[in-house]
C-alpha positions as CSV (number, residue, x, y, z in Angstrom):
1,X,66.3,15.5,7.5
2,X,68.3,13.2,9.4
3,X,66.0,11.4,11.3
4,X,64.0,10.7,8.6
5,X,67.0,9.5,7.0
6,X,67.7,7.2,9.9
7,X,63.7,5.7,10.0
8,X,64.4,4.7,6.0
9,X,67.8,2.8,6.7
10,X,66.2,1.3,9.8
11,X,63.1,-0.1,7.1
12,X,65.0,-0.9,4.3
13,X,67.6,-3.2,6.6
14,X,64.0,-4.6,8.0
15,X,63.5,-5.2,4.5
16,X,66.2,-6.8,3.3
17,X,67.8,-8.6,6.4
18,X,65.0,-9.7,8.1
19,X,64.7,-10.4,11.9
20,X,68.3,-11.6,12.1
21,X,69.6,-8.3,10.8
22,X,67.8,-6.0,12.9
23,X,68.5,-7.9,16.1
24,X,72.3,-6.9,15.1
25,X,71.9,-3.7,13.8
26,X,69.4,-2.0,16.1
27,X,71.6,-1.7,18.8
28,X,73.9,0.0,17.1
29,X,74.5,3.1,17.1
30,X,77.4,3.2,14.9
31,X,76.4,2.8,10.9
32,X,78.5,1.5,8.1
33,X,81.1,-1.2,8.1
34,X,81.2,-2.4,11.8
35,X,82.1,0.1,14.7
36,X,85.4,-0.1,13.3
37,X,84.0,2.7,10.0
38,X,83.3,4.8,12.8
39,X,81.7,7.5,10.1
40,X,78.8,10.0,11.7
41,X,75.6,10.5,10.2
42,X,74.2,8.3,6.7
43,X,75.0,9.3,3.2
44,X,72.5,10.2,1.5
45,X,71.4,8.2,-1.6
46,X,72.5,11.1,-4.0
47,X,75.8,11.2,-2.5
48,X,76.2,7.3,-3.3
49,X,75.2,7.6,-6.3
50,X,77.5,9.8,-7.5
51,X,80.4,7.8,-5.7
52,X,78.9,4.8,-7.0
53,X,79.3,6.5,-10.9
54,X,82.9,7.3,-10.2
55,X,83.3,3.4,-8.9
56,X,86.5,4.0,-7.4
57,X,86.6,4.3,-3.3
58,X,83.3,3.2,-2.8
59,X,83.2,0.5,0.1
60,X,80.5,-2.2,-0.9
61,X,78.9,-2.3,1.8
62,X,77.0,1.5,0.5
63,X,74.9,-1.1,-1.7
64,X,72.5,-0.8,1.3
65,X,71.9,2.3,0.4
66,X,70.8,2.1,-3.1
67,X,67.5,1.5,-4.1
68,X,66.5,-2.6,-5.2
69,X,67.1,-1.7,-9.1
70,X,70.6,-0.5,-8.6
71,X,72.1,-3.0,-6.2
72,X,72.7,-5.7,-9.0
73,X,74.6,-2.7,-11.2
74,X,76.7,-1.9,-7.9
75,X,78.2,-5.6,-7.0
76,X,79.3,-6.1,-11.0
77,X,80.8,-2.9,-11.7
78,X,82.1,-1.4,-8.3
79,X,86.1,-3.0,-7.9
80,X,85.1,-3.2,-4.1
81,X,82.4,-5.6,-4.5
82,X,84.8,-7.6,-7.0
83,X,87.3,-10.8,-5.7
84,X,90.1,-12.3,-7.9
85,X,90.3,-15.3,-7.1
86,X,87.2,-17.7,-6.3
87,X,84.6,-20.0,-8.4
88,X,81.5,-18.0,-7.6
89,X,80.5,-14.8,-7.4
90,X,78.4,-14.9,-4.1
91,X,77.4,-11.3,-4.1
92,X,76.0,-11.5,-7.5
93,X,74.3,-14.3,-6.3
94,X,72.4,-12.4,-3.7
95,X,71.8,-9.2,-5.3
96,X,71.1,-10.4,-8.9
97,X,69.8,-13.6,-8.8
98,X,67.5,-13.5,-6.1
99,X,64.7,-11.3,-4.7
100,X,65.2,-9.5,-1.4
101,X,62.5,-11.6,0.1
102,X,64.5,-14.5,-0.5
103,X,67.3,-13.2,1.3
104,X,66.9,-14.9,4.7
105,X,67.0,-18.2,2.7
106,X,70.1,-17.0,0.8
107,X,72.0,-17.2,4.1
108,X,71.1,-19.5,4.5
109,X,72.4,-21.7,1.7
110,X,75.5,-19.8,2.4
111,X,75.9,-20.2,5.7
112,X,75.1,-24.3,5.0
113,X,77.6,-24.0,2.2
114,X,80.8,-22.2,4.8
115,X,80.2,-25.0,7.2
116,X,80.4,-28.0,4.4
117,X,83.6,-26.4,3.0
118,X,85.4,-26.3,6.8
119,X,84.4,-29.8,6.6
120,X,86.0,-30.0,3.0
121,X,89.1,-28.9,4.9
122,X,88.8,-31.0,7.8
123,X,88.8,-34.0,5.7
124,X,91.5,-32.8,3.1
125,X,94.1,-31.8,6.1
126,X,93.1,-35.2,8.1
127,X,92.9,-38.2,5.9
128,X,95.3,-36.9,2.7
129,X,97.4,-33.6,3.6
130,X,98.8,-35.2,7.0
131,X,99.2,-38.6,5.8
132,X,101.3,-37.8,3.0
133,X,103.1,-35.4,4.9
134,X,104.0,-38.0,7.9
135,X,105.0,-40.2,4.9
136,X,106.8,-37.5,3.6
137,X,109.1,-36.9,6.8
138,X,109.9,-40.5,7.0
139,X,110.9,-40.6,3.4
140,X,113.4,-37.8,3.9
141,X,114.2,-39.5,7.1
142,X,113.7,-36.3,9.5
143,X,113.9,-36.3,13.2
144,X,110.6,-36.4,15.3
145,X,110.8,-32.8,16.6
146,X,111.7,-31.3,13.5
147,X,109.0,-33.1,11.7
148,X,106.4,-32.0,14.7
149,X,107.8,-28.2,14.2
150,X,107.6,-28.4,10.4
151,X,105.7,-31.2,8.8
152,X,103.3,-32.2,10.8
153,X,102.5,-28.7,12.4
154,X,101.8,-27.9,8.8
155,X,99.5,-30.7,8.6
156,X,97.8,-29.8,11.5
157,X,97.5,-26.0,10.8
158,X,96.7,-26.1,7.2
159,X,93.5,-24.7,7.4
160,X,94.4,-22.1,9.3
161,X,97.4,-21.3,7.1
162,X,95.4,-21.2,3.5
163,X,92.9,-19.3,4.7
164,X,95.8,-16.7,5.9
165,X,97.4,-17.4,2.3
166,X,93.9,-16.2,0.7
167,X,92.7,-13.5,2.9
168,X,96.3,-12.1,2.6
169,X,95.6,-11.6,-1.3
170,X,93.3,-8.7,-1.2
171,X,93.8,-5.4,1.9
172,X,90.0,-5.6,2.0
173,X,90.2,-9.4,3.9
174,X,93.3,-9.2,5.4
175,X,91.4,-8.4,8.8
176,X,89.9,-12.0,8.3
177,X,93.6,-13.4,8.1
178,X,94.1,-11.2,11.4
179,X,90.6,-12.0,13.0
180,X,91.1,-15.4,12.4
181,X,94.8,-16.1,13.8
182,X,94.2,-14.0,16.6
183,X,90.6,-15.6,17.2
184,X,91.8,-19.2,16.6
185,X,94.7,-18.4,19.5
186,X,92.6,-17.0,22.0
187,X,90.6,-19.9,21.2
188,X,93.1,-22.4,21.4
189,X,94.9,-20.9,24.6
190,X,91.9,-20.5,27.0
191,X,89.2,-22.5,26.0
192,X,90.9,-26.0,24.6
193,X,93.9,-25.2,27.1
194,X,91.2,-24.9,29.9
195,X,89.1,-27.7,29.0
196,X,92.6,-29.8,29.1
197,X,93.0,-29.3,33.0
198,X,89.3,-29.5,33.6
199,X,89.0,-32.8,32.2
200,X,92.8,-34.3,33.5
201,X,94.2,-31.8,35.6
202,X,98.0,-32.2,35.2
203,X,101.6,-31.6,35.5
204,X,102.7,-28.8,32.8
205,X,106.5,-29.4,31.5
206,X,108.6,-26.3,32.3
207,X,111.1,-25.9,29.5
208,X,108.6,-26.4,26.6
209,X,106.0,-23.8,27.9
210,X,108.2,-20.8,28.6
211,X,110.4,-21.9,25.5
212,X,106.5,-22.0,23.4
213,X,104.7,-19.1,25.1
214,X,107.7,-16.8,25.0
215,X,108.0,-17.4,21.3
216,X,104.4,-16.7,20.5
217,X,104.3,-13.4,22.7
218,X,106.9,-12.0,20.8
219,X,105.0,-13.2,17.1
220,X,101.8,-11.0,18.7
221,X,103.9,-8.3,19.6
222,X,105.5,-8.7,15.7
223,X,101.8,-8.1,14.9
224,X,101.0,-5.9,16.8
225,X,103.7,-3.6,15.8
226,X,102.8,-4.2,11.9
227,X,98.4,-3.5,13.0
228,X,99.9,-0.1,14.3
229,X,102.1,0.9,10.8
230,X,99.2,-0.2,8.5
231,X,101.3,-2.3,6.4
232,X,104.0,-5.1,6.1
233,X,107.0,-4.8,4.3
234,X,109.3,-7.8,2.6
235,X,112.0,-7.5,5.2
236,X,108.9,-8.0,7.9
237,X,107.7,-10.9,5.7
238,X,110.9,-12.8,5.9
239,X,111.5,-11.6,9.2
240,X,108.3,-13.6,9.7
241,X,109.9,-17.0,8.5
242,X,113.6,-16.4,9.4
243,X,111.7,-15.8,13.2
244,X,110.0,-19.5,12.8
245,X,113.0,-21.0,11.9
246,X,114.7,-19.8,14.3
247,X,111.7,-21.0,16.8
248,X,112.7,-24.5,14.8
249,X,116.1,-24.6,15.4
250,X,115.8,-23.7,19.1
251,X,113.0,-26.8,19.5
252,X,115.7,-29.3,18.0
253,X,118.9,-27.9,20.1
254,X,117.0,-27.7,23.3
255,X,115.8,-31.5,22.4
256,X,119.2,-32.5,21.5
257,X,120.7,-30.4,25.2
258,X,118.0,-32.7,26.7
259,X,119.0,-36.5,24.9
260,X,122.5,-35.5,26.0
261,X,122.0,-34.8,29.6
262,X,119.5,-37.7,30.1
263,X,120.5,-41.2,28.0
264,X,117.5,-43.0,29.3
265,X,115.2,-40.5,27.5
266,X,117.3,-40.6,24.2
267,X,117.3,-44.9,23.9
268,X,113.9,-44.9,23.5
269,X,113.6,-42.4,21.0
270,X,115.6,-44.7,19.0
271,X,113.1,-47.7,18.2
272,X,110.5,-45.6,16.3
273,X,112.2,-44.9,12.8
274,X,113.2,-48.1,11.7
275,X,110.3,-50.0,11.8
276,X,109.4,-47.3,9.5
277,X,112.6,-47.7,7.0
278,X,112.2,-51.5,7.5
279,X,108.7,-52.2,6.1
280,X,109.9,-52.2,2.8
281,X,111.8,-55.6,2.9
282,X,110.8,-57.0,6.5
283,X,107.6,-58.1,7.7
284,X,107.2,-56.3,10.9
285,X,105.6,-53.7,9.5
286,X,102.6,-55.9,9.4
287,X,102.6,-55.8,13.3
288,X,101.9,-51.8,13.3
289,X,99.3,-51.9,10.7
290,X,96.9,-53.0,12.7
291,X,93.8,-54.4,11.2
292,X,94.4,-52.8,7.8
293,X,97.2,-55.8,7.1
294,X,94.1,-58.0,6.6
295,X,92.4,-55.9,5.1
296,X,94.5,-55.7,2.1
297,X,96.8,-59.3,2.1
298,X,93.7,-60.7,0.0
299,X,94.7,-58.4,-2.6
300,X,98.1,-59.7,-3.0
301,X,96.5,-63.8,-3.6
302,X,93.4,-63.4,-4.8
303,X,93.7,-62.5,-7.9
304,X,90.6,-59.7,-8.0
305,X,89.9,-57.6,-11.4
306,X,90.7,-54.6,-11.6
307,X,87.2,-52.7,-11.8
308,X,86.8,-54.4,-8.4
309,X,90.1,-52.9,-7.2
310,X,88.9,-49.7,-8.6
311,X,85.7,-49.3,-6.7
312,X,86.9,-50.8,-3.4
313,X,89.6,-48.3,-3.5
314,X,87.2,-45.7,-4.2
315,X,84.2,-46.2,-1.6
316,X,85.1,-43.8,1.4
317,X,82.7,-46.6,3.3
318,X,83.9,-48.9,5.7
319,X,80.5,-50.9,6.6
320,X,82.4,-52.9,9.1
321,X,82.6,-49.6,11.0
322,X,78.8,-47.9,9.8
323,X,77.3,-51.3,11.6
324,X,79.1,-49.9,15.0
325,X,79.3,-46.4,14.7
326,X,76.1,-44.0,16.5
327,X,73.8,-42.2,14.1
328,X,75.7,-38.8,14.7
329,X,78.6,-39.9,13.7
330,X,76.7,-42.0,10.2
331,X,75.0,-38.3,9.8
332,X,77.9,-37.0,9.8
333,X,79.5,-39.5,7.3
334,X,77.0,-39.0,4.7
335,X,77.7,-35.3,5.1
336,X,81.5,-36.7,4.1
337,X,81.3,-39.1,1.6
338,X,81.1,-36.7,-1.5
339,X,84.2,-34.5,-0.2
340,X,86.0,-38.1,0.8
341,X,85.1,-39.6,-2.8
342,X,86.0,-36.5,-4.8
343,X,89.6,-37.1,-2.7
344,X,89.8,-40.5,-3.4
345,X,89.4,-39.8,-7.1
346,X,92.2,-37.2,-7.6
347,X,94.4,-37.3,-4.4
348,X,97.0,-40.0,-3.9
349,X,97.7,-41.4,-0.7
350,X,100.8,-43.3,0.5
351,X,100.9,-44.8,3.9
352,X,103.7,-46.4,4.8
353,X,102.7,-48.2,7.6
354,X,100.7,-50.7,5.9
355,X,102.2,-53.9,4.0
356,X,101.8,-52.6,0.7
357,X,101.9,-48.7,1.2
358,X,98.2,-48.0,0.0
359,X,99.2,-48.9,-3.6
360,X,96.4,-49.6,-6.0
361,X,97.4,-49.6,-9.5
362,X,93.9,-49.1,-11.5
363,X,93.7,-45.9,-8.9
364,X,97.2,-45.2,-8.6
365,X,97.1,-44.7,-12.9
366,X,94.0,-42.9,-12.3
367,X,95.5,-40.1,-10.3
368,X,98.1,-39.5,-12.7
369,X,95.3,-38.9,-15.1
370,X,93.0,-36.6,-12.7
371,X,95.8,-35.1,-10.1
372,X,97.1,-33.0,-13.2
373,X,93.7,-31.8,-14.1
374,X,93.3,-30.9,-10.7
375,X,96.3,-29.0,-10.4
376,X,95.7,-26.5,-13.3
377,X,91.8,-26.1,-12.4
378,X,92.6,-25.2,-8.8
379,X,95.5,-22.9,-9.2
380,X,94.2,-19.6,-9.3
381,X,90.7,-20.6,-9.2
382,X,91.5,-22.2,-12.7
383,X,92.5,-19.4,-14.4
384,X,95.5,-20.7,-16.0
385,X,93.3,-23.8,-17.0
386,X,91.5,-22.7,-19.5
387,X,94.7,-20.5,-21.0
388,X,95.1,-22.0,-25.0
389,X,98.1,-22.5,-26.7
390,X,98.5,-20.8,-29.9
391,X,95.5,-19.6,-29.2
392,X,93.9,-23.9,-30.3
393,X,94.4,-26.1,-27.6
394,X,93.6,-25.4,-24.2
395,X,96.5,-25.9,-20.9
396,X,93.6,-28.2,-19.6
397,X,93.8,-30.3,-22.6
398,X,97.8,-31.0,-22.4
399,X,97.6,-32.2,-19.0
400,X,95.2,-34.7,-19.4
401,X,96.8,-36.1,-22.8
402,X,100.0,-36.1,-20.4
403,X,98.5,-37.4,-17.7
404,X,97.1,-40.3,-20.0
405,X,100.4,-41.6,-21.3
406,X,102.1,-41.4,-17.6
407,X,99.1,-43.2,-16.9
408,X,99.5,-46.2,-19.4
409,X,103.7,-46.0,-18.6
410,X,102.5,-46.9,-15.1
411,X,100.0,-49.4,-15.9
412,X,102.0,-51.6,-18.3
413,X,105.3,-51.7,-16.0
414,X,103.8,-52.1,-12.5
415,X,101.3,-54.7,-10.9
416,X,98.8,-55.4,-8.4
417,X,100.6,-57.3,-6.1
418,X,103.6,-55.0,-5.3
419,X,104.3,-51.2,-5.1
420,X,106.4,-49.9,-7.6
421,X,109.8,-48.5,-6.3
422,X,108.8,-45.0,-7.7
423,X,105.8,-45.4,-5.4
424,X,106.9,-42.8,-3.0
425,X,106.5,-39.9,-5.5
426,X,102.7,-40.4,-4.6
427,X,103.3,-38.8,-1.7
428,X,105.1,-35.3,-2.8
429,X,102.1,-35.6,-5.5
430,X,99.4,-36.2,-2.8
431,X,101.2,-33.3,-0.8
432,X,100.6,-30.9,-3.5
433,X,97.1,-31.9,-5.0
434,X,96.0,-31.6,-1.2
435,X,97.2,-28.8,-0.9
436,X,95.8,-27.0,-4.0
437,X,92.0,-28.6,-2.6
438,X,93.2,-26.9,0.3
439,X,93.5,-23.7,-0.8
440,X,90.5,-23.4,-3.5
441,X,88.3,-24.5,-0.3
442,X,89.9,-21.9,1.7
443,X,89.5,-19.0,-0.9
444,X,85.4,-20.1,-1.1
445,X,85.7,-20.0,2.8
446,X,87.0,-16.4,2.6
447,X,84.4,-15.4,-0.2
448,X,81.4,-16.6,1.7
449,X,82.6,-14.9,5.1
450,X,83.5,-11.3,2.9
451,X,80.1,-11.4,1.2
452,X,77.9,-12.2,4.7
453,X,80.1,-9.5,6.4
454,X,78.8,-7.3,3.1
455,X,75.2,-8.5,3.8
456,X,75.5,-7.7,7.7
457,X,77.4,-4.6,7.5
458,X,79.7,-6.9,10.3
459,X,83.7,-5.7,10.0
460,X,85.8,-8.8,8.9
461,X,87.8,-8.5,12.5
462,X,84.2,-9.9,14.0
463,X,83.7,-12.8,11.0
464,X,87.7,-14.2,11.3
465,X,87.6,-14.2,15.4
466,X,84.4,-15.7,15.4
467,X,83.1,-18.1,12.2
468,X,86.3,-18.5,10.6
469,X,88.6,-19.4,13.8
470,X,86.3,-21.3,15.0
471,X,85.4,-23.7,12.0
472,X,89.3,-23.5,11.4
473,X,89.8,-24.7,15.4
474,X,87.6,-27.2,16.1
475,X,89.6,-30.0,14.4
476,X,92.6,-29.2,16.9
477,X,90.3,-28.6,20.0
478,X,88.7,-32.1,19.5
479,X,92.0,-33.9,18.7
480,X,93.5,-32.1,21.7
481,X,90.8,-32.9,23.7
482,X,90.6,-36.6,22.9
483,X,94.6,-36.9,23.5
484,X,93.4,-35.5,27.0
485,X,90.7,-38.2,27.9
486,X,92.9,-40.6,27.0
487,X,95.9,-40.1,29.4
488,X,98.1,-37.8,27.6
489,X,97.5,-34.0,29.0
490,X,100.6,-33.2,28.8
491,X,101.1,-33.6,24.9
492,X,98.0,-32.1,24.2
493,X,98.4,-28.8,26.4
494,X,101.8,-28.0,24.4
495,X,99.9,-28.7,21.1
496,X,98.0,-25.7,22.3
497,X,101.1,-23.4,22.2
498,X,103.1,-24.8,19.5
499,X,100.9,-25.4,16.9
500,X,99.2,-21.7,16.8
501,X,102.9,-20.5,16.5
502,X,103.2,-22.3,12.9
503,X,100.3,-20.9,11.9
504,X,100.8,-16.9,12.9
505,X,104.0,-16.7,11.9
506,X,104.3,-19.2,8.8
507,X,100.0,-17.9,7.7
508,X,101.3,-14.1,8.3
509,X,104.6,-14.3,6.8
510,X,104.0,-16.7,3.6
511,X,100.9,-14.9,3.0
512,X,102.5,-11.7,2.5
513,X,105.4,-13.2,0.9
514,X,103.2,-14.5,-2.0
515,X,101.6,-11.2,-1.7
516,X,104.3,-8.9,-2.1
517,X,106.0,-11.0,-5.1
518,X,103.2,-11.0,-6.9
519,X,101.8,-7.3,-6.6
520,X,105.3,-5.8,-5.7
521,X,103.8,-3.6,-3.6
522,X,103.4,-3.3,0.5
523,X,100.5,-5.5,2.0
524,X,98.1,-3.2,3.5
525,X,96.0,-3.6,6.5
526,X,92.8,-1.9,6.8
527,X,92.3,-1.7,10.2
528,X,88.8,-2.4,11.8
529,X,89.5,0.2,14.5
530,X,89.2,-0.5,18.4
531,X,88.1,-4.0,17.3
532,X,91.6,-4.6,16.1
533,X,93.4,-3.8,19.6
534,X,90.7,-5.5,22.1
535,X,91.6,-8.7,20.0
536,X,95.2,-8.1,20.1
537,X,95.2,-6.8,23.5
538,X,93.0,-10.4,24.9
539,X,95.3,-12.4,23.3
540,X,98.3,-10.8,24.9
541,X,96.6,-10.9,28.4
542,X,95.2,-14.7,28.2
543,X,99.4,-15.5,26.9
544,X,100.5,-13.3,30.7
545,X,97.9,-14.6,32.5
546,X,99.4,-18.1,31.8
547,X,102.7,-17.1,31.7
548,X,102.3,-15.9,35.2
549,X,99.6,-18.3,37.1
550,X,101.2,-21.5,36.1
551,X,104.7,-21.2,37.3
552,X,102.6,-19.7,40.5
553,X,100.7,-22.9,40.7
554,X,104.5,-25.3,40.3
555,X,103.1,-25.9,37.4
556,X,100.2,-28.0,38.6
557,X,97.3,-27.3,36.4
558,X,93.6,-27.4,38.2
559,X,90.2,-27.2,36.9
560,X,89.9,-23.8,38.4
561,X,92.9,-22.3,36.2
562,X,90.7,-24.3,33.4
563,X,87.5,-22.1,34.7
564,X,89.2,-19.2,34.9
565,X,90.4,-19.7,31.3
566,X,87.3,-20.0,30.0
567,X,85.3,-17.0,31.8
568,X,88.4,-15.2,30.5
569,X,87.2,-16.3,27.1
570,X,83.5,-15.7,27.6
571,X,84.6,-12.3,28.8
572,X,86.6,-11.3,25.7
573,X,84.3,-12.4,23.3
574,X,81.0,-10.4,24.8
575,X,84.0,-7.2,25.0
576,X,84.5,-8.2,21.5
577,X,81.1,-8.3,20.5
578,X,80.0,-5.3,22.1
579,X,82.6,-3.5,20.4
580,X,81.5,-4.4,16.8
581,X,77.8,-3.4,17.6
582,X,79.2,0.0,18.6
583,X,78.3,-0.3,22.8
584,X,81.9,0.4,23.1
585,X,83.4,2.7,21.2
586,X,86.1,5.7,21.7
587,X,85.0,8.8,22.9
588,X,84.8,11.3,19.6
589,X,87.2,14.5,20.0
């Protein structure tokens, strides 16, 4: 009876998942969920069934075992199979609207759609979410290491951090969150760290590397400790914060013990604000805008109308650069332009380095007309959008007729020529409309990864270590890398450390901040078994490996402690792997 069970299963996922899913399911002993289930024997169909009629407790993934007919019925009514937030409804998608035959090309489209959304994110956090933040920091005149620990580490792990936010919302993703922070810092500390000293092996600063790695061993062992309960409390939350904060404030006195004890490192920290502050009323900013002063001063003179304003300000293309650029790169472009024109349309962007701090009226009065449309259609996967006042008009409606007058304030009190002085609101704007793109990209991401886990029967420990750290990663790895080829090792390998401590500690404890506030309940973690704890466990031993070898080596980084970081990567991920398939697994009893 139960081999014959076993020889149905094994058809139907032939069936439905095609070569790709057999090649990951053959070898696995282990059925359901990921090794991490760890349940014995199949459920019969009757057995689902009548789980399936009681819809409560029934994991989604059990839609594998229902016949064809009765999939479509499972994903729409069972609360497993259902996600609160989110534009589309992917599993309906597969289950509903297409055939099983049509499954492999389903994926397909999905799997196109994951990547072109981590480049949605790439682009949002690179050329609008940092920009504004930068300007930002030197609006509120903050110090360079507090705006690298705050700010600009934000910036940088934004991704990261709204996917955390997202998965966060729901105990059924929060292994993504996990998956994904651990992944993304194994990632980060082995393979980028190792590629570092293999291309310019180098000197590694004391001070800041025990200061970073000791910091972000005792953030894992926070999370470990939290993995092991099964849930995080509001004191562990805040504990969360008040423990990056504290991380902050010991970055800023250890900088300031530094300045004191050496003057000649302090005076020329000095310089770099006030060209900055000085831009608004001096002309040397035109000196650090580099060729973008000439690119604009035309503006100023030659009197252009508007609608040609408008649409230079809107064309993401600079054909200048197309005529240099290599055809990967113009492949990729045209892969950008729609994400980088829907930006330019309703994101503002204020750069104070250049003469006239990226101001263009017709656009500038367009954003106030779009960014608030924006605002209410993202938040909550636009949800409170389409709420109606008095049950006439809807919330949608107001902002644009607000949106339209703030609009036509703007238009008739400014010019072309010179930036209002209210100009730098943009930016706290720009901040927050990025942000909001941010995060409705990020909640798609975590969507599309939750339904392929459904469709693989993969654990979401596996998906956030793997698809969703990586696509979250490689915009660090290949900045990182670049400040390595170009002389600065140094800079880059602490980027390694500090930036992945924002993220774990700001993504874990904001997350369930928002969470816990908004449910008033505990977040819980569904743990995906030994998965869980190899993860943890690598990420603990790449953080002591380093912690030990490099004081060991004076702190001279080689290529071979590069090698050696990446076979330890290699090594984890095949443990990893193996795990999920079920080749390693605990002993039962």
């Amino acid at each position: 009876m139960t081999a014959g069970m076993r020889g149905n299963r094994v058809l139907s996922h032939l069936q439905l998942l095609s070569w790709l899913c057999l090649l990951l399911r053959h070898t696995s002993p282990v059925q359901g969920a990921g090794p991490a289930a760890q349940t014995t024997g199949n459920p019969s169909p009757l057995i689902v069934q009548k789980d399936f009629n009681s819809t409560k407790g029934v994991d989604c993934r059990k839609v594998h075992n229902l016949t064809v007919s009765e999939r479509c019925d499972f994903v729409q009514t069972n609360p497993d199979c259902q996600t609160e937030r989110g534009y589309v409804n992917y599993l309906k998608g597969i289950f509903c609207l297409f055939s099983p035959e049509l499954l492999p090309l389903v994926v397909i489209l999905y799997v196109f759609w994951l990547f072109y959304l981590f480049l949605f994110l790439a682009v949002t956090a690179e050329k609008f979410f940092c920009p504004n933040l930068s300007a930002i920091s030197t609006i509120l005149k903050l110090s360079h290491n507090v705006a690298g620990v705050t700010f600009l580490a934000f910036g940088n792990g934004a991704p990261d951090v709204f996917s955390a936010l997202v998965a966060f919302s729901n105990p059924h993703t929060a292994g993504l969150a996990i998956g994904a922070l651990f992944g993304a810092g194994v990632l980060v500390t082995t393979v980028v760290a190792g590629s570092i000293a293999i291309i310019r092996p180098f000197t590694a600063a004391s001070r800041p590397f025990f200061r970073d790695i000791i910091f972000y061993m005792v953030a894992i062992f926070l999370t470990s400790t939290v993995l092991y309960t099964g849930k995080i409390t509001l004191g562990w939350s805040l504990g969360y914060l008040g423990f990056y904060l504290f991380y902050v404030f010991t970055v800023v006195l250890s900088t300031w013990i530094y300045q004191r004890q050496s003057v000649s490192a302090f005076i020329p920290t000095q310089p770099s604000p006030p060209p900055v502050s000085k831009s608004e009323d001096g002309n040397s900013s035109v000196t650090n805008s580099y060729d973008y002063a000439d690119e604009y001063k035309p503006q100023f003179h030659s009197g252009e109308s508007l609608s040609r304003i408008l649409s230079q300000s809107l064309n993401p293309l600079d054909y200048q650069k197309w005529k240099r650029k290599p055809w990967y790169w113009k492949l990729l472009k045209i892969f950008k332009m729609p994400a980088e024109f829907l930006l330019l349309l309703t994101v503002p962007l204020v750069d104070l380095d250049k003469e006239d701090q990226n101001w263009k009226r017709p656009l500038n009065c367009l954003h106030l007309i779009t960014s608030p449309v924006v605002c209410v259609m993202t938040l909550q996967s636009g949800m409170y959008g389409f709420y109606e006042i008095q049950g006439i008009f809807p919330i949608w409606g107001v902002m644009l007729l607000v949106g339209i007058f703030l609009a036509c304030v703007t238009f008739f009190i400014t010019s072309n020529d010179r930036p209002p002085r209210f100009y730098r609101l943009f930016a706290f704007l720009g901040f927050f409309v990025s942000a909001l793109w941010s995060n409705a990209a990020a909640t798609e991401v975590v969507n599309v990864l939750s339904s392929l886990g459904i469709i693989f029967q993969l654990s979401n420990t596996i998906l956030g270590l793997t698809l969703l750290a990586w696509g979250n990663s490689i915009g660090d790895a290949i900045s990182d890398l670049t400040l390595a080829r170009q002389g600065y090792p140094r800079m880059a390998y602490s980027a390694c450390f500090g930036g992945i401590i924002f993220n774990i500690l700001v993504g874990v404890g904001l997350g369930c901040v928002m969470e816990i506030t908004r449910s008033n309940t505990d977040v819980k973690l569904e743990s995906d078994g030994l998965l869980v704890w190899v993860l943890a466990g690598a990420l603990g031993l790449s953080l002591v490996f380093s912690f030990i070898s490099v004081p060991v080596q004076c702190f001279q980084l080689s290529k071979v402690y590069g090698f050696c970081l990446l076979f330890f990567y290699v090594g984890f991920l095949t443990v990893a792997l193996l795990t999920e398939f079920g080749v390693i697994h605990p002993k039962a009893g």
